[in-house]
C-alpha positions as CSV (number, residue, x, y, z in Angstrom):
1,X,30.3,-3.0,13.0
2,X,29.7,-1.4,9.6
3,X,28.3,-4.2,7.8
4,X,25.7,-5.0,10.7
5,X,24.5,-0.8,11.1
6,X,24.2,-0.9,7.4
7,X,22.5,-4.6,7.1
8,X,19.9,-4.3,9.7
9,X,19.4,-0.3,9.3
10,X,18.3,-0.8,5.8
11,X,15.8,-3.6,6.6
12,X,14.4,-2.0,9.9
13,X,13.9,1.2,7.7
14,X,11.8,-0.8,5.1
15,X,9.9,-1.6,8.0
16,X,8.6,1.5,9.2
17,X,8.2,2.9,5.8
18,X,6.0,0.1,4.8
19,X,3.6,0.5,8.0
20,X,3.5,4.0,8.0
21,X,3.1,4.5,3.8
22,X,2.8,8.2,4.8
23,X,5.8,10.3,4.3
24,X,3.1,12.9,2.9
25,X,1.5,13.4,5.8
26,X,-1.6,14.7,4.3
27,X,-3.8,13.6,2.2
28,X,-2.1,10.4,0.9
29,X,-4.6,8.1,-0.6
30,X,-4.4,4.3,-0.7
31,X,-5.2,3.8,-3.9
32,X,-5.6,7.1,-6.8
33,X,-6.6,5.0,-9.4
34,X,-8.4,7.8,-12.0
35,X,-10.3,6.1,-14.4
36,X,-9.1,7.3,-18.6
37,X,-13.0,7.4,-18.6
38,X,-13.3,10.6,-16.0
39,X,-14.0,13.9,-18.0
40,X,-13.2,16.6,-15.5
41,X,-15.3,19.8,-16.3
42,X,-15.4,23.4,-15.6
43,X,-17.9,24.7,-13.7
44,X,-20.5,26.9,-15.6
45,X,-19.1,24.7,-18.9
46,X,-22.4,22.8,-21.4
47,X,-21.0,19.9,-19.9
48,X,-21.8,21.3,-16.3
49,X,-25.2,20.5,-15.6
50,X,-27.3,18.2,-13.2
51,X,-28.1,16.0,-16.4
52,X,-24.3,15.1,-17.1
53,X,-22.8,14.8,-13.3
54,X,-24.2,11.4,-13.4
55,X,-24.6,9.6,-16.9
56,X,-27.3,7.8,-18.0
57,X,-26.2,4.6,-17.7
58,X,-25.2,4.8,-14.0
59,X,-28.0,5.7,-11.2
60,X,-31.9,4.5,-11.9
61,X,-34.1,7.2,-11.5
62,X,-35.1,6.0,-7.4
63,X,-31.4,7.2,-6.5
64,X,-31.3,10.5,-5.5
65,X,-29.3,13.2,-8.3
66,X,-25.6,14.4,-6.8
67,X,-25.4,18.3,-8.5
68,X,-22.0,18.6,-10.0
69,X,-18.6,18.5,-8.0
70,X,-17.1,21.8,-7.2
71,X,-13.8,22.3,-9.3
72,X,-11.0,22.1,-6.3
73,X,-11.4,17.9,-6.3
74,X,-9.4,17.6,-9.8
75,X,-6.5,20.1,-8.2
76,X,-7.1,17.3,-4.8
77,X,-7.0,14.4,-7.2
78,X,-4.1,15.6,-9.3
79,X,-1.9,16.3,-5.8
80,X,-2.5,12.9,-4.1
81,X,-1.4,11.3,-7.3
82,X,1.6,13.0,-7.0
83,X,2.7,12.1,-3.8
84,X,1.3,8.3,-4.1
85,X,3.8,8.1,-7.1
86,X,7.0,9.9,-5.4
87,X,6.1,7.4,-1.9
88,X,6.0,4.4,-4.4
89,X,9.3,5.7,-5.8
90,X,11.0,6.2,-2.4
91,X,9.5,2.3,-1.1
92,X,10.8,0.7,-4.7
93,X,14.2,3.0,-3.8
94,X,14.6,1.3,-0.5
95,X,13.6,-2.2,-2.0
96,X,16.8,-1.8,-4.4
97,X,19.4,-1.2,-2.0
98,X,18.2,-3.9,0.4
99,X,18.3,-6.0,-2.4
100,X,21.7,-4.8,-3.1
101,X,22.8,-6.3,0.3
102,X,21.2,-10.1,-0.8
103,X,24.0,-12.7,-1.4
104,X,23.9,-13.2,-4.8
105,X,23.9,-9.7,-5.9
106,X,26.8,-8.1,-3.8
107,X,29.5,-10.4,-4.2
108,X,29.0,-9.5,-7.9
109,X,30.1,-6.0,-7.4
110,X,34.0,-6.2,-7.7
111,X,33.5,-9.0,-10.5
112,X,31.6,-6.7,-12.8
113,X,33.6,-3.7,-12.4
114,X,36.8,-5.5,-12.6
115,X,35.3,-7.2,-16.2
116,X,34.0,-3.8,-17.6
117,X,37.2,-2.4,-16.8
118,X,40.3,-5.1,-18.1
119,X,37.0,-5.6,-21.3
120,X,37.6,-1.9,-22.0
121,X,41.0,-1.5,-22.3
122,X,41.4,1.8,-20.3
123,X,39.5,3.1,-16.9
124,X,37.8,5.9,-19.0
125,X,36.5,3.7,-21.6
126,X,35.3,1.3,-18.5
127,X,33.8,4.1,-16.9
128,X,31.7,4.6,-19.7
129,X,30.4,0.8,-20.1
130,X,29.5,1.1,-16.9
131,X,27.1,3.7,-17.1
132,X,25.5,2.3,-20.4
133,X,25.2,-1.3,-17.8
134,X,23.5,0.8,-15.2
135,X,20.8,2.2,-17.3
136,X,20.5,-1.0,-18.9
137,X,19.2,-2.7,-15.3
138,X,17.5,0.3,-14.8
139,X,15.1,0.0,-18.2
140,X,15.0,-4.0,-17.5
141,X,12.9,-3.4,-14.6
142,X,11.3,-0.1,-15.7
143,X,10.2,-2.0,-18.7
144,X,8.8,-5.5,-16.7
145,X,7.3,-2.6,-14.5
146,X,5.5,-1.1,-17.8
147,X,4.5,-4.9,-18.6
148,X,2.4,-4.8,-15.6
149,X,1.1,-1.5,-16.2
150,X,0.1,-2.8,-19.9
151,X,-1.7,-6.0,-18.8
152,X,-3.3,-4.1,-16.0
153,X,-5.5,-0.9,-16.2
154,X,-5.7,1.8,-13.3
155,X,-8.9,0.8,-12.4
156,X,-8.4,-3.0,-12.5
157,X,-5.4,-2.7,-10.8
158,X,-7.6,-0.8,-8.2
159,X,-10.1,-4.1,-8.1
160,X,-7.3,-7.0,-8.3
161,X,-5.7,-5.3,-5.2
162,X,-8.9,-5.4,-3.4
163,X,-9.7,-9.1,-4.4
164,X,-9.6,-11.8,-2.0
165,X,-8.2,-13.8,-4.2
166,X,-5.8,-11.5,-4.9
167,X,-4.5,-10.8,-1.4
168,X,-4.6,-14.6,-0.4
169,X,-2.4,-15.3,-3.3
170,X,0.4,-13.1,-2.3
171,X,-0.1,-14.2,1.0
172,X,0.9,-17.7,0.1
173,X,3.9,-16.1,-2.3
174,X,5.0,-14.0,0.4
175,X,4.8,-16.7,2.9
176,X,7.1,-19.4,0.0
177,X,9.4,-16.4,-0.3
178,X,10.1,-15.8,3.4
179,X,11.0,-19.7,3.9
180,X,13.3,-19.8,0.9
181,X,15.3,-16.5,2.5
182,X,15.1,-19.0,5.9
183,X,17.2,-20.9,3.3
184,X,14.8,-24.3,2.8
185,X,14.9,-23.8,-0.5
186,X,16.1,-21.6,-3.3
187,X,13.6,-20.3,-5.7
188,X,15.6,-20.2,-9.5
189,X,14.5,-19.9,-12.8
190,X,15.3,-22.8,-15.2
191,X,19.1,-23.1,-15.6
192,X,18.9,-23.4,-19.5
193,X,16.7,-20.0,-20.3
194,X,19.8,-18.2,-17.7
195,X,22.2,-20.0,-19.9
196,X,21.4,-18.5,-23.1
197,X,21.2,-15.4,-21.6
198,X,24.6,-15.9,-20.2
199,X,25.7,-16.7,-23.9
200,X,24.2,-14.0,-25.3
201,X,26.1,-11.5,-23.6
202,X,29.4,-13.2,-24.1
203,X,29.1,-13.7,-27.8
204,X,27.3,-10.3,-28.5
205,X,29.7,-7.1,-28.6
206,X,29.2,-3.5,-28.1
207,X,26.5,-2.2,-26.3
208,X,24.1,-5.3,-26.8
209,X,26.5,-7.5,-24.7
210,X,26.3,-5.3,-22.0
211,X,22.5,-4.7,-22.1
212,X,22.5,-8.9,-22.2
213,X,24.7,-8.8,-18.9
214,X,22.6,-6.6,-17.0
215,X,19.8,-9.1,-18.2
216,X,22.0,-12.0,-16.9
217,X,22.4,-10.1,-13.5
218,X,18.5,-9.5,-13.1
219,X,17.9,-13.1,-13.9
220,X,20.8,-14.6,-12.2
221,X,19.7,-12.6,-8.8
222,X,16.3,-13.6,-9.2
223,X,16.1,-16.0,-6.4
224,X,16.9,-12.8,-4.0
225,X,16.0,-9.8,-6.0
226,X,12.2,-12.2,-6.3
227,X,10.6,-11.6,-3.1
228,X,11.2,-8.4,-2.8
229,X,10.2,-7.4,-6.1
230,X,7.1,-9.0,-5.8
231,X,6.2,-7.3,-2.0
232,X,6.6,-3.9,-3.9
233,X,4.9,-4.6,-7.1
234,X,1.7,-5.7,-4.6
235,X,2.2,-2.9,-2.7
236,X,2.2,-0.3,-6.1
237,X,-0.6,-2.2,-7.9
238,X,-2.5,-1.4,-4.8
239,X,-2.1,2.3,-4.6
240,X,-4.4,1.9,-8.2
241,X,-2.5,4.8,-9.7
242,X,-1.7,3.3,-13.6
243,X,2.3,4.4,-13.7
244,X,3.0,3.0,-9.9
245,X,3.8,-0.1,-11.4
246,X,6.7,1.5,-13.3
247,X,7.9,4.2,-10.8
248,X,8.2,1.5,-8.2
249,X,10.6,-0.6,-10.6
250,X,12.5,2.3,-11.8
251,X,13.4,3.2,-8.1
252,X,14.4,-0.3,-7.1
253,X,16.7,-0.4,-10.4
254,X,18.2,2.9,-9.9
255,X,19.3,2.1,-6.4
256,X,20.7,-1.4,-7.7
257,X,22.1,0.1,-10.8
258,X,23.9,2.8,-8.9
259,X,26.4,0.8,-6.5
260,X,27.9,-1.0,-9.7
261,X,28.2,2.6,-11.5
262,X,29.8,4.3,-9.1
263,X,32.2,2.1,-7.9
264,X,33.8,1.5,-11.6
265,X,33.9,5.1,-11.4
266,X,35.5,5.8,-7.8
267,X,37.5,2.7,-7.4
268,X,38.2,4.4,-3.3
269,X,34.3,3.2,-2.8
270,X,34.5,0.0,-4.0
271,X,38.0,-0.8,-1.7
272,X,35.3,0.8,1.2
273,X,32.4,-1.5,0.9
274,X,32.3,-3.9,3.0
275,X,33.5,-7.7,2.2
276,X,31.2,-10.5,1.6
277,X,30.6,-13.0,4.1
278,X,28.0,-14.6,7.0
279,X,26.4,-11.4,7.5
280,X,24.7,-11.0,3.9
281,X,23.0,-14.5,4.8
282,X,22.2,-12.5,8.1
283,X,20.2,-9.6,5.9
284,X,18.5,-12.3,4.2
285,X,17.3,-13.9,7.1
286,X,16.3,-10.9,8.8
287,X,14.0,-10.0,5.0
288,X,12.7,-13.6,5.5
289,X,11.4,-12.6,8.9
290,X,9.7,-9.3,7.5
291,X,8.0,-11.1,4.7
292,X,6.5,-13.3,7.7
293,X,5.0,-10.5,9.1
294,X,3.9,-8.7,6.0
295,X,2.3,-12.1,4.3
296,X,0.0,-11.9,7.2
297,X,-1.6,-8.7,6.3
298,X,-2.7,-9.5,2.9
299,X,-4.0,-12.4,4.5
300,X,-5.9,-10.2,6.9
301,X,-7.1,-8.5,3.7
302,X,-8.4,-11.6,2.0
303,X,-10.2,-12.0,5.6
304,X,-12.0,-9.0,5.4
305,X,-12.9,-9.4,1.9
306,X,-14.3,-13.2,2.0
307,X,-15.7,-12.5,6.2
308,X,-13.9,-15.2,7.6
309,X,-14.2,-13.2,10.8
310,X,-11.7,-15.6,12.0
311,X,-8.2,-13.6,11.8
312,X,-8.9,-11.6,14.2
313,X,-6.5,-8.5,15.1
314,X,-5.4,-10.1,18.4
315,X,-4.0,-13.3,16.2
316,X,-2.4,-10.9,14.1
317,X,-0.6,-9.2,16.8
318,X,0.5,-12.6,18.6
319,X,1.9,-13.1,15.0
320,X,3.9,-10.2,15.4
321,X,5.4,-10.4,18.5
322,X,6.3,-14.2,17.7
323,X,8.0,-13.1,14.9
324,X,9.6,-10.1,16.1
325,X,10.7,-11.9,19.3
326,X,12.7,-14.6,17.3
327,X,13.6,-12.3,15.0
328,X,16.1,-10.8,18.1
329,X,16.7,-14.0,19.2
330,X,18.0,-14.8,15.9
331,X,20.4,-11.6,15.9
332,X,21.6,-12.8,19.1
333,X,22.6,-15.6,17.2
334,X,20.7,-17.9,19.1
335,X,19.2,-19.0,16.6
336,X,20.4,-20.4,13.3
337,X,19.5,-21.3,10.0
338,X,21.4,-24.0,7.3
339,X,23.4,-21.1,5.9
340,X,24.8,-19.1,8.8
341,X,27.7,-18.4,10.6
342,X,28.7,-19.3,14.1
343,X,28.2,-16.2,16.0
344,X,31.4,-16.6,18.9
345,X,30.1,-13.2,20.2
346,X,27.2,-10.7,20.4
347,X,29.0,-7.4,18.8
348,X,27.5,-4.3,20.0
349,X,25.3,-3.2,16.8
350,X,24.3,-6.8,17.2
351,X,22.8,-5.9,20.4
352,X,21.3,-2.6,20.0
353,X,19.5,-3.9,17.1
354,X,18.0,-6.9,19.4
355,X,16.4,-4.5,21.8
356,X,15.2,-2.9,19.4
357,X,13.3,-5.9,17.5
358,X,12.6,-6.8,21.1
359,X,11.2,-3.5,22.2
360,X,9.1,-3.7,19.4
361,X,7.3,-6.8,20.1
362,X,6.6,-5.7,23.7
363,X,5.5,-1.9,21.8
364,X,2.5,-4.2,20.2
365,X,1.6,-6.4,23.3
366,X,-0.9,-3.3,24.7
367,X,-2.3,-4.3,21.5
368,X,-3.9,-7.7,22.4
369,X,-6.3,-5.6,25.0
370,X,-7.0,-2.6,22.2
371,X,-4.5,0.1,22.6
372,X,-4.5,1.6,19.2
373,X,-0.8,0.7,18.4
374,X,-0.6,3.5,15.8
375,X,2.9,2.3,13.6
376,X,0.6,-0.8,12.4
377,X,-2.7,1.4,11.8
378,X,-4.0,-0.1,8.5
379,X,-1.4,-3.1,8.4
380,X,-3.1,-5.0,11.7
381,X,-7.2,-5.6,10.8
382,X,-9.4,-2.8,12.6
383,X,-10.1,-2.4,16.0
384,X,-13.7,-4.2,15.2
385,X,-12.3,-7.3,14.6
386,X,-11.0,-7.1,18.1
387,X,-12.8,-9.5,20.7
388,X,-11.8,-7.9,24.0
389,X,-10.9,-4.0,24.0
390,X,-10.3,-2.7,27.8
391,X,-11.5,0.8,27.9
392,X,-14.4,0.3,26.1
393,X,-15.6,3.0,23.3
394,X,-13.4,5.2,21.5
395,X,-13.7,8.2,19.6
396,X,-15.6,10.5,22.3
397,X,-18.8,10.5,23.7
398,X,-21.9,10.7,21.9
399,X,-25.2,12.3,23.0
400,X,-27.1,12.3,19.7
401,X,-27.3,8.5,18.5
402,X,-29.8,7.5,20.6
403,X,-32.9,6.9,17.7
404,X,-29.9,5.0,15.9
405,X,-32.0,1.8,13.9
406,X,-30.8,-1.0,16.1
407,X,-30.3,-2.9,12.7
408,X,-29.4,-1.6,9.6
409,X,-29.2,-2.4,5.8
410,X,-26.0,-5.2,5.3
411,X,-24.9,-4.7,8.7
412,X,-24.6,-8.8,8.4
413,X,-21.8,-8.8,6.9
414,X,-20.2,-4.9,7.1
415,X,-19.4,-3.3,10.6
416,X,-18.6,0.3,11.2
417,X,-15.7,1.4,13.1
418,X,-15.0,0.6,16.7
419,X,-17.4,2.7,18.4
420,X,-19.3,4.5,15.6
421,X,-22.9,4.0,13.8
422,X,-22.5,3.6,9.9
423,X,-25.3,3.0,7.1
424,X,-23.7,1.1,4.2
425,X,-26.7,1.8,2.1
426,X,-26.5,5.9,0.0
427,X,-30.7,5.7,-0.1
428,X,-31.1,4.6,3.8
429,X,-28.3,6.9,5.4
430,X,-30.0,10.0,3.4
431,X,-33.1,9.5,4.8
432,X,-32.1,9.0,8.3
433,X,-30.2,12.1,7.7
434,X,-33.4,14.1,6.5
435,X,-35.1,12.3,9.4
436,X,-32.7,14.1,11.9
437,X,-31.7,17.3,9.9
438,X,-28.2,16.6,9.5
439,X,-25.7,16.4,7.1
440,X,-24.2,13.3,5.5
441,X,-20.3,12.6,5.7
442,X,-20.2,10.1,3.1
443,X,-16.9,7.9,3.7
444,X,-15.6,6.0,0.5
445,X,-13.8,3.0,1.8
446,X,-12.5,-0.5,1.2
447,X,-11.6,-3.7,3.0
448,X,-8.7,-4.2,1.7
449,X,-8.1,-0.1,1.9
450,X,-4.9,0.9,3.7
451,X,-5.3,4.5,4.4
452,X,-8.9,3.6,5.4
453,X,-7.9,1.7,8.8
454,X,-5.3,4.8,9.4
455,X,-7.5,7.4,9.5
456,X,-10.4,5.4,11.3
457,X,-7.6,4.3,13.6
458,X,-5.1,7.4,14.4
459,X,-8.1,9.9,13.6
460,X,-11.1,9.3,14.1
461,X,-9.9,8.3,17.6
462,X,-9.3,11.7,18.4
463,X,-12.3,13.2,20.9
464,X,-13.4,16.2,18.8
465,X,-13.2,14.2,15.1
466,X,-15.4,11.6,17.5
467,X,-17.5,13.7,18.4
468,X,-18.3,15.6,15.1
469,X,-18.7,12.3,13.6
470,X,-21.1,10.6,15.6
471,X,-22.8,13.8,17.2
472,X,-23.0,15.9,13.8
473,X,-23.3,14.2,11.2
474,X,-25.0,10.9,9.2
475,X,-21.8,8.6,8.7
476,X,-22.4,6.7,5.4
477,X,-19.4,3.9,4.5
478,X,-19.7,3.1,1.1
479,X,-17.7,0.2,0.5
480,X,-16.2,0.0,-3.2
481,X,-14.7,-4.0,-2.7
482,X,-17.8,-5.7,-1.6
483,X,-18.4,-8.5,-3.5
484,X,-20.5,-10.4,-1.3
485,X,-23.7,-8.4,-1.4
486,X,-25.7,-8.5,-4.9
487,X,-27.9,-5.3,-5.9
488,X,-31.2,-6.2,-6.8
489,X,-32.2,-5.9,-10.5
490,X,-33.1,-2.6,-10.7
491,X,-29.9,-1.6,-9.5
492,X,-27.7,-3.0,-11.7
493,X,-27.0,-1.2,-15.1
494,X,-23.4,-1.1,-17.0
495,X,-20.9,1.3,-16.1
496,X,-18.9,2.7,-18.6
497,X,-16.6,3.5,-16.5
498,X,-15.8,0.3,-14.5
499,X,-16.3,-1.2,-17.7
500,X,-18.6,-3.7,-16.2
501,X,-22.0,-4.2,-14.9
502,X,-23.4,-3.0,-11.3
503,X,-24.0,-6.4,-10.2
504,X,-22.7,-6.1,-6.5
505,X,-22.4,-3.5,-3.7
506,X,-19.1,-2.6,-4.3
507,X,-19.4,-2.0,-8.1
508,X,-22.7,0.3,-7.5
509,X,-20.8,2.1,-4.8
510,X,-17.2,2.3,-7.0
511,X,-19.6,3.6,-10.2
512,X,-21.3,6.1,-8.3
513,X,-18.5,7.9,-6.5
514,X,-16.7,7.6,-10.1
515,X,-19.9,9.5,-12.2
516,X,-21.1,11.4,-9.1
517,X,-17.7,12.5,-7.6
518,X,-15.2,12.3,-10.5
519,X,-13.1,9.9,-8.0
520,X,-12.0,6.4,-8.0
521,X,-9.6,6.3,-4.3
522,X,-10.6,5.7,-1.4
523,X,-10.5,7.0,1.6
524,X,-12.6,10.0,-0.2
525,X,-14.6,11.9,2.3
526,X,-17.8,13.8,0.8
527,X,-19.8,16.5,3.5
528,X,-22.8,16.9,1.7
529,X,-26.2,18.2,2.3
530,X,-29.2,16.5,1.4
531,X,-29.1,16.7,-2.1
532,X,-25.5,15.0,-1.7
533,X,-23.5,17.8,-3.2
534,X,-20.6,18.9,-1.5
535,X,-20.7,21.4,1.4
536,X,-17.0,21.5,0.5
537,X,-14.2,20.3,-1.7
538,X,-14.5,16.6,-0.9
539,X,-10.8,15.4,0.9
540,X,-9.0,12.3,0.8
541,X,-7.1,10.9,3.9
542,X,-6.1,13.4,6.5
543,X,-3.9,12.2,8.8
544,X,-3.6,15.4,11.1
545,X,-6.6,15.3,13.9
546,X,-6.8,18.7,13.9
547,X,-7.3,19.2,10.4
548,X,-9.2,16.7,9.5
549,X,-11.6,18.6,12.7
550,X,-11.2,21.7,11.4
551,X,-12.7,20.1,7.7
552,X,-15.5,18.3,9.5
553,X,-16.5,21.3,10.9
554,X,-16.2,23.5,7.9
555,X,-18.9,21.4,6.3
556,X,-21.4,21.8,9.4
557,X,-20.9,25.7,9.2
558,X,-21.9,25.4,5.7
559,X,-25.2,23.1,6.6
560,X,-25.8,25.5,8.8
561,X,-25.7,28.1,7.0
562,X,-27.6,26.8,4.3
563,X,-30.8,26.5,6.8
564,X,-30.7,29.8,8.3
C-alpha cells in the first residue's frame, strides 16, 4: 500500500504541476528571457529621452515613437524572473524523485550504500563518501544543465522554444520516450563509452573514483533518468530565462542525490524504503502514459506555429481521455505490458488512484463542446481552434465593436481569442484606436506561449475583464513567434538586440517590445495612450480576474484623465 501511494502520488503530482506551471499565482511569465543587450535606465537619467527609448537601428521613422518606460517594469521584470526560476526548481525537484522511483535507479540504493560503507572501512568514514557522491550527481547535471545554458543564449533559447521545428521535434522524442517506458524498447547509450566509465571509477581512488561512480550512475540510469530529463529541460529552455536550464538540473539532482545520502547516513530509512519489485515497472508505465499526453502539446505548439489548423483542441482532448482512460484501466491491471506483474487483486490505493485517472478523463469530456476546462488552460490549443463551442461567445457582452473592420491586417493566418476583436498590426490597431478615442491594451503574445492561453482562457473569460477588453479598449496581439508573415522592406533593419534582422512579424514585434518596452516575455500587457506609452506599469500574466480588472481599469482612469 506504501509503494503504490508513493508511486502514483509522485506521478499524478507531476501532473498537475506541469498543467498548472503556476504555483506563483501572479504574474508568472512563460518565458523571462531578458536580453544581456537591455540597458535599464533611470528615469530623468541622459540616457532617458524619447531619442534613446527606441535605438536607431530598430523602428523606421513611419512607426510611431513609444516615450520611455516608467521605472516599476525592471522591479516587474526582476520579480517574475524570480519566481520562473524557483517554479523551474520545484518542477526539476519533482522530476528527480520520480526518477528516483524508475527501475534502474532504486534498486541501486542499498548496493551503493552498502559499497561506500564496507569501501570505507568505518560508518563515519562512509558517511562522509557519501556526501562527497551526492554532490558529485548533483554538479553532473548542474553542469550538463550549464552546457545547455552555454550553447544556448536567453534570448535564443526564447526563439528555439517557440520554433516549430523545435516543438515537433520533442514531440517525436517525447512520443519514442513514452513507448520505451511501455517497455518496446530500451533506449541505452553504447555499452563501451559506460564501460570505461565503469573502469574509471574502479581503478581511480579517493575522491575521483567516487565523482566517476556518480558519473556511472547518471549514465547507467540513462535509459530511465532520459525522458524525463529531457521533458524538463524543454519545459526550462522555454521559460527563456538564461539560468533555467541549470536550476532545473540542480533540482532534479538534488532530489536524486539526496535518497542515496541519507540513507548511508540513517541506515533505519534505508530498512524503511520500500523493496523493489513489479511496481517500479508500474511507475514507469504510468510516466510512459504522461509523456503520451504531454508529447501532444508540443505537437499542438508546432501546429500553431506552422497553421496546420488541423489539431484541433477537440482532437487533443479525445487524446486525453483515451489516454487517461487506459491509463486506469492499466492500474486496474487490466492491462499489461512485457514487463509487468500479474495483478491477482485490485489493492485499495490501486483503486482510488483508478477513479481518479478515470474522473479525470470524464473532467475533460465537457471539453469536446467548449467548457473552458481550466487545469489544461495553455496545455490544450485555444478555444479558437475549437469547431463546435455550445454556448456561444465568451468573455461578456460587447456593445462597442460594432464599426469593427470586418477584415483586418494578417487575420489569414492569426485569430484573436474566442470571442474577441484583435489587430495584429502596432500601425493599424493605433489608428483604429485614434479613430474611436480609446486606449490601446497592447498584448505581447506567442503561439507557442504558455501563460498566453491561461490568461486568455481562465481570465479573460471573466465578464468584467471581457467587457473592459472589448468595450474599452483597442486589443493589439503582437505576436513575437510568427515566422510566417515577411515585413516589407522598409520594415526590416538589424536588431542589435535579437542579434538578427527584422525580416518577419515576429522578429519586428520581439525587437520592438525589447527597445520600446525593455522586455523580452510574453504574456506582457502594455495600456497605453496614443502615443503608446504606458498609462501604467506594464504587467505580465495575472492570473487573478479581479486583479487583472482592477489593472485594466486603472489604465482607463488614467486615459481618462488624461482627456479631461
Amino acid at each position: 500500500m506504501k509503494k503504490l501511494i508513493l508511486m502514483l502520488g509522485l506521478v499524478l503530482t507531476m501532473l498537475l504541476v506541469h498543467s498548472s506551471q503556476s504555483f506563483a499565482l501572479i504574474q508568472s511569465h512563460d518565458s523571462t528571457a531578458i536580453s544581456d543587450d537591455i540597458q535599464f535606465t533611470e528615469i530623468g537619467s541622459p540616457a532617458d529621452s524619447a531619442a534613446n527609448a527606441i535605438v536607431k537601428d530598430s523602428v523606421k521613422k513611419d512607426t510611431v515613437k513609444a516615450a520611455a518606460v516608467i521605472k516599476p517594469v525592471k522591479e516587474i521584470q526582476q520579480t517574475e524572473q524570480e519566481k520562473t526560476l524557483w517554479q523551474t526548481f520545484i518542477q526539476g525537484l519533482i522530476g528527480g524523485f520520480i526518477a528516483f522511483l524508475m527501475p534502474c535507479i532504486f534498486p541501486m540504493v542499498p548496493l551503493t550504500v552498502s559499497f561506500f560503507t564496507k569501501k570505507a572501512g568505518s560508518r563515519k568514514k562512509g558517511i562522509g563518501q557519501a556526501v562527497i557522491y551526492g554532490l558529485s550527481i548533483i554538479v553532473i547535471y548542474v553542469a550538463f544543465g550549464l552546457l545547455i545554458t552555454l550553447l544556448f543564449g536567453s534570448a535564443k533559447l526564447n526563439e528555439l522554444s517557440s520554433s516549430g521545428w523545435f516543438n515537433f521535434t520533442f514531440f517525436i522524442l517525447l512520443i519514442v520516450f513514452a513507448i520505451s517506458f511501455f517497455g518496446a524498447f530500451e533506449i541505452t547509450l553504447p555499452s563501451s563509452f559506460v564501460n570505461k566509465i565503469d573502469q574509471k571509477a574502479d581503478d581511480t581512488k579517493g575522491l575521483g573514483g567516487i565523482f566517476f561512480m556518480a558519473a556511472s550512475l547518471a549514465l547507467v540510469s540513462f535509459s530511465c533518468t532520459g525522458p524525463i530529463i529531457g521533458t524538463l529541460l524543454v519545459q526550462a529552455s522555454s521559460k527563456g530565462e538564461i539560468l533555467a536550464p541549470a536550476i532545473g538540473m540542480f533540482g532534479f539532482a538534488l532530489a536524486l542525490a539526496l535518497p542515496f545520502t541519507l540513507s548511508a547516513i540513517f541506515p533505519g530509512f534505508l530498512s524503511s524504503m520500500p523493496k523493489s519489485g513489479g511496481w517500479l515497472n508500474s511507475v514507469k508505465v504510468c510516466l510512459g502514459f504522461l509523456e503520451l499526453a504531454l508529447a501532444l502539446k508540443f505537437l499542438s505548439a508546432a501546429d500553431l506555429v506552422w497553421h496546420w489548423e488541423w489539431f484541433d483542441r477537440e482532437i487533443f482532448l479525445v487524446l486525453w481521455i483515451v489516454i487517461f482512460f487506459l491509463m486506469g484501466i492499466y492500474i486496474l491491471g487490466k492491462i499489461k505490458f512485457s514487463h509487468d506483474s500479474d495483478v491477482p487483486y485490485v489493492s485499495v490505493p490501486r483503486l482510488f488512484f483508478a477513479i481518479l485517472s478515470f474522473s479525470f478523463a470524464m473532467y475533460l469530456v465537457p471539453g469536446l463542446w467548449g467548457a473552458p476546462v481550466n487545469i489544461l488552460s495553455g496545455i490544450a490549443p485555444p478555444l479558437n481552434t475549437q469547431d463546435f463551442i455550445l454556448g456561444g461567445n465568451s468573455g461578456g457582452s460587447s456593445q462597442g465593436t460594432s464599426d469593427f473592420p470586418a477584415v483586418v491586417k494578417y487575420n489569414d493566418v492569426l485569430h484573436p481569442p474566442h470571442g474577441f476583436n484583435a489587430f495584429f498590426d502596432l500601425d493599424e490597431g493605433l489608428a483604429y484606436a485614434k479613430k474611436v478615442n480609446k486606449p490601446v491594451l497592447i498584448d505581447f503574445t506567442g503561439h507557442a506561449c504558455v501563460n498566453c492561453r491561461k490568461m486568455e482562457d481562465k481570465v479573460w473569460i471573466d465578464p468584467q475583464v471581457g467587457h473592459l477588453i472589448k468595450d474599452e479598449y483597442v486589443l493589439i496581439q503582437l505576436y513575437v513567434d510568427e515566422r510566417s508573415v515577411k515585413m516589407p522592406p522598409e520594415k526590416v533593419h538589424y536588431s542589435k538586440i535579437l542579434r538578427t534582422t527584422t525580416d518577419d512579424l515576429g522578429r519586428w514585434n520581439g525587437d520592438f517590445q525589447a527597445t520600446t518596452y525593455n522586455s523580452n516575455s510574453q504574456p506582457f500587457y502594455v495600456l497605453g495612450g496614443h502615443d503608446l506609452a504606458p498609462l501604467v506599469a506594464p504587467q505580465g500574466a495575472i492570473f487573478d480576474a479581479k486583479e487583472y480588472a482592477a489593472y485594466l481599469q486603472s489604465g482607463l482612469d488614467k486615459f481618462k484623465a488624461s482627456k479631461k
